[in-house]
C-alpha positions in Angstrom: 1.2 -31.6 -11.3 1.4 -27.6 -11.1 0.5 -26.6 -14.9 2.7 -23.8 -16.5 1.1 -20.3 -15.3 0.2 -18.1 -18.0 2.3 -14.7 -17.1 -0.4 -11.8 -19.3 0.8 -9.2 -21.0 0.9 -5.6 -20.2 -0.8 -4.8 -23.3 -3.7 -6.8 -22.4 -3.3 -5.4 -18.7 -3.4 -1.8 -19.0 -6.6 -0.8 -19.8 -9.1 1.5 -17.9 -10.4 0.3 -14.8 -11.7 1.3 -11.8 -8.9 -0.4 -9.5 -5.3 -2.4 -9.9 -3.5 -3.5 -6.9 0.2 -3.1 -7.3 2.2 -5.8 -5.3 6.1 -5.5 -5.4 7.6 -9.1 -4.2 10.9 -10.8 -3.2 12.1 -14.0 -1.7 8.4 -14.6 -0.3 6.7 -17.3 -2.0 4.4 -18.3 0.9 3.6 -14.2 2.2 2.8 -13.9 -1.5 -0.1 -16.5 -1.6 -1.2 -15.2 1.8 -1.7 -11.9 0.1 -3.0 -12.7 -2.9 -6.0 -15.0 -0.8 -6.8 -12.0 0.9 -7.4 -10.1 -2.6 -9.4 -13.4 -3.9 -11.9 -12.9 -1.1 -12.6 -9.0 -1.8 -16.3 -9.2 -2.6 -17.9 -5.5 -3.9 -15.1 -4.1 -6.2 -15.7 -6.0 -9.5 -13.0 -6.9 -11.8 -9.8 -5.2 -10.1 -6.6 -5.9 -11.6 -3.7 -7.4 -9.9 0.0 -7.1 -11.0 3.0 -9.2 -9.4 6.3 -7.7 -9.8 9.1 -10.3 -8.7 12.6 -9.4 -7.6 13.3 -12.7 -5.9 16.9 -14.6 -6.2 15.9 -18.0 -7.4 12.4 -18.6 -9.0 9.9 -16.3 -8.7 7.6 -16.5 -5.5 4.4 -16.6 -8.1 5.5 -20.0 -9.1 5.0 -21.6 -6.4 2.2 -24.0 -6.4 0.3 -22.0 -3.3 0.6 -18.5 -5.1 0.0 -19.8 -8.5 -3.2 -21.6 -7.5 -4.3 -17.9 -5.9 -3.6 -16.1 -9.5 -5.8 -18.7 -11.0 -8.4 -18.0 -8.3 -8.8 -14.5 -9.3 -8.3 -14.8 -12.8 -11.3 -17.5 -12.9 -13.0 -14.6 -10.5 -13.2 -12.1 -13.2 -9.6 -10.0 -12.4 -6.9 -9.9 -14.7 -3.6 -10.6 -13.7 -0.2 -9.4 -14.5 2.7 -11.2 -13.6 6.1 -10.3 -13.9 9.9 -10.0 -13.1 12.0 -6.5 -12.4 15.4 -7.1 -12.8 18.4 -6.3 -11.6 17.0 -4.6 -9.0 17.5 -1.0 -8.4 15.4 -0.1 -5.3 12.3 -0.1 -4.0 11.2 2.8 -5.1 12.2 2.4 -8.7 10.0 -0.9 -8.3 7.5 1.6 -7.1 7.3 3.7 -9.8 7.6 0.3 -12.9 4.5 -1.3 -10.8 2.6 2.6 -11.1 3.2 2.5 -15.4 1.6 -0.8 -15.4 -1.5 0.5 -14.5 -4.4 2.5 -16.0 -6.6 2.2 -13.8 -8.2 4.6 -11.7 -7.6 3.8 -8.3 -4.3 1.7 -7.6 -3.7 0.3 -4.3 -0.1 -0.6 -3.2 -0.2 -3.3 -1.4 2.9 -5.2 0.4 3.6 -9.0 0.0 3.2 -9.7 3.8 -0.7 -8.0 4.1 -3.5 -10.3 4.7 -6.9 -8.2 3.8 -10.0 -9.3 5.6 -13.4 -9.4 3.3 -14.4 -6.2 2.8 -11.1 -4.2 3.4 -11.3 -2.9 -0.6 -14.6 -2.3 -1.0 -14.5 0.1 1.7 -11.4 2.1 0.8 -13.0 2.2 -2.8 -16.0 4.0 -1.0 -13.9 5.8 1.5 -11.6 7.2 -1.4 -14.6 8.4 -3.7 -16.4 9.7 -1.2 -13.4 11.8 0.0 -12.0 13.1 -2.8 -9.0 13.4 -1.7 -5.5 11.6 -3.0 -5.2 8.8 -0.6 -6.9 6.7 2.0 -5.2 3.8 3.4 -5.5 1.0 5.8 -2.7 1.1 8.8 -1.6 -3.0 9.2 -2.5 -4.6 12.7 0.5 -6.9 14.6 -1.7 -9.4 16.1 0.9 -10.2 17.9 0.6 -7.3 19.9 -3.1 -7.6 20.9 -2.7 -7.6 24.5 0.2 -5.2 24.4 -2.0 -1.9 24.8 -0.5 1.2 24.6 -3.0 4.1 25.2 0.6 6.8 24.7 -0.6 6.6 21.2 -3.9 7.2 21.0 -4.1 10.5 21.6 -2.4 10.9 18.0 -6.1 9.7 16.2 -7.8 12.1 15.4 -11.0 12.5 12.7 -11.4 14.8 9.9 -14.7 16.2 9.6 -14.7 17.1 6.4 -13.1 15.9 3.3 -9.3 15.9 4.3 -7.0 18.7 3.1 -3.6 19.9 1.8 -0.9 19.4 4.7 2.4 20.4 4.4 3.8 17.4 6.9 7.3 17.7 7.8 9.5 15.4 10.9 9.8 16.9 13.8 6.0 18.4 13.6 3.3 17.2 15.8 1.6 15.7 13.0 4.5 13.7 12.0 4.0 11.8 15.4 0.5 10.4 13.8 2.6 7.5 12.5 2.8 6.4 15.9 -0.8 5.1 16.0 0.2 2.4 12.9 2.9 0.1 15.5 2.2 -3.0 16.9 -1.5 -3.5 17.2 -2.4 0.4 18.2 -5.0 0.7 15.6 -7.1 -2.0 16.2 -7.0 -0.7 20.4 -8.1 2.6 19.0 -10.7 1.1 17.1 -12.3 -1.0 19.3 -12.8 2.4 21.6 -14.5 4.4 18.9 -16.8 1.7 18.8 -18.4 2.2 15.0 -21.5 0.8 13.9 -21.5 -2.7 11.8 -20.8 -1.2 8.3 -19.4 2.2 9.5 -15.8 4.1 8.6 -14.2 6.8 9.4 -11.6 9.1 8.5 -8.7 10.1 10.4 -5.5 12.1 10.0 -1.9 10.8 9.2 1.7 11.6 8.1 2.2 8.2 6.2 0.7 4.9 6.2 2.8 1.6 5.6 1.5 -1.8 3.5 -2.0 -0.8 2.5 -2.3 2.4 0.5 -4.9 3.4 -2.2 -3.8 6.2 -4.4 -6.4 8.5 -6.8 -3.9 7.3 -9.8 -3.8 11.0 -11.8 -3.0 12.7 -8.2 -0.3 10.4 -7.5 1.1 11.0 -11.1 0.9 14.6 -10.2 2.5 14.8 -7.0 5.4 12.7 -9.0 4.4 9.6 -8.0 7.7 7.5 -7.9 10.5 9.5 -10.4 12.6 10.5 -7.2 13.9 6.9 -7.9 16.6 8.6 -9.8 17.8 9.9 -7.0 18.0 8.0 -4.7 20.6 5.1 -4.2 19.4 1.8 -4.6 20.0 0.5 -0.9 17.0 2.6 0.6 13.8 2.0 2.1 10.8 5.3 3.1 9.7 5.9 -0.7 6.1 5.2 0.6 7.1 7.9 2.7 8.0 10.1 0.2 5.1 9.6 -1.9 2.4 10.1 0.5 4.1 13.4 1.9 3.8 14.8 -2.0 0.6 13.6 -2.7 -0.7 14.9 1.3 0.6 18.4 0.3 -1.4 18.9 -3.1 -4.2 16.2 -2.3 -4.9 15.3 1.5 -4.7 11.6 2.5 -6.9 10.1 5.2 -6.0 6.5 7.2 -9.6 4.7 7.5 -11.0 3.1 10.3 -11.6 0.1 10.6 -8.7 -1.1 9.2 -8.8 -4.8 7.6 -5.2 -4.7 7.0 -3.0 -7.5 9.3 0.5 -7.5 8.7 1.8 -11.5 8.6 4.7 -10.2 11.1 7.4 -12.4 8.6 11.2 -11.4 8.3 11.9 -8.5 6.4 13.6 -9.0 2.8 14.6 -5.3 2.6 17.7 -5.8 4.9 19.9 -2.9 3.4 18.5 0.2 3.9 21.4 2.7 4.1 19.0 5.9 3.5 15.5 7.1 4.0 14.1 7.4 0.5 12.0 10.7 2.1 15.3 12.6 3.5 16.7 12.7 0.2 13.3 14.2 -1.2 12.9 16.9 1.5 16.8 17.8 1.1 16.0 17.9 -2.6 13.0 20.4 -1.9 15.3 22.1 0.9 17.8 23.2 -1.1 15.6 23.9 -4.3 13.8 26.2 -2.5 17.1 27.6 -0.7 
């Protein structure tokens, strides 16, 4: 039989560390064990935290035997984990922003409850990141489902810094906010196997936002206001990655990083009202503040 699973504290959690991955859940019990197997195989990046925040109806997905047998994985591997429930729920960017304050770390890396990452994926956005400098580097997710469905439209929209990325003032409508573009289906992984890198090579390319796999400079995120718009905005929303990344891409850069080793398990969505985009209500905010 499944033994009780010890929850942690966040006392005991929050301490200084080099890297916490934040994953908000819901209603996904087997997505959350596929996710949290990806993290257990992460070789390079010693002792990163984990912290589980549940929103799901019934149980929580954590308990289930599969996910629970993953926590004790990592937590006989050397990497605390926090587990816990956020409830009643009040959006996904207030979850967001309750995930962020459970964390001192460093680096935090948000990751979504239906990402797989392949063996090596965080060790090199840990590299990527301090070698950059810069407030975010992320990891666009792949649809293998969409291997064969190549679509070369998109990848004119990659493009490489040369440098250490810098301050953009992204807004929709703008040529750069096409970039998303690249981060459908299984675009990325076309474009990657066309720059052809060297085993153990990255680069760094430009984006407006990056979906399921983002690791934030912590004290950059917190100044760009990390997650606080949650006030206002109405529960039923979805785009506060959006919103974040834009902020944090105007004071801080952001880079995507190739190759990605991000795979998106392609499962039903659990965020099925989603009446306003989180970002619109930001940049209308902005608009009219500086109006």
């Amino acid at each position: 039989m499944n033994r009780p699973l010890a929850l942690g504290t966040p006392a005991e959690f929050r301490v200084d560390r080099l890297v916490d991955v934040l994953i908000p859940t819901r209603n996904r019990p087997t997505e959350l064990a596929v996710t949290l197997a990806g993290l257990a195989a992460q070789e390079g990046v010693p002792g990163f935290g984990v912290v589980v925040s549940d929103q799901s109806d019934g149980d929580p997905a954590y308990a289930h035997p599969a996910a629970a047998t993953m926590v004790r994985a990592l937590r006989h591997a050397g990497h605390p984990v926090l587990l816990t429930r956020r409830l009643p729920r009040r959006g996904l960017a207030e979850h967001r922003a309750y995930l962020l304050d459970a964390s001192a770390a460093r680096y935090v890396l948000n990751l979504d409850d239906d990402v797989w990452l392949e063996p090596g994926a965080l060790r090199r956005l840990v590299t990527a990141i301090e070698e950059l400098g810069c407030g975010f580097v992320g990891n666009g997710v792949h649809g293998l489902s969409y291997v064969d469905d190549v679509r070369p439209d998109t990848h004119g929209h990659y493009e490489e810094w040369a440098g250490p990325p810098a301050p953009e003032r992204i807004r929709p409508g703008s040529v750069e906010w096409d970039r998303a573009r690249i981060h459908s289906a299984a675009n990325l992984l076309h474009v990657t196997a066309g720059v052809g890198l060297p085993p153990g090579a990255w680069r760094a390319y430009k984006v407006s936002w990056i979906g399921g796999c983002v690791l934030y400079d912590r004290a950059k995120l917190l100044d760009s206001g990390g997650f606080d718009f949650w006030r206002r905005v109405q529960e039923r929303h979805q785009g506060e990655d959006v919103a974040a990344q834009l902020a944090v891409l105007a004071r801080h850069g952001g880079a995507g990083i190739l190759p990605s080793g991000a795979y998106h398990l392609e499962t039903p969505t659990t965020v099925t009202e989603r009446d306003v985009e989180a970002w619109e209500v930001v940049l209308a905010d902005e608009g009219a503040a500086t109006g």
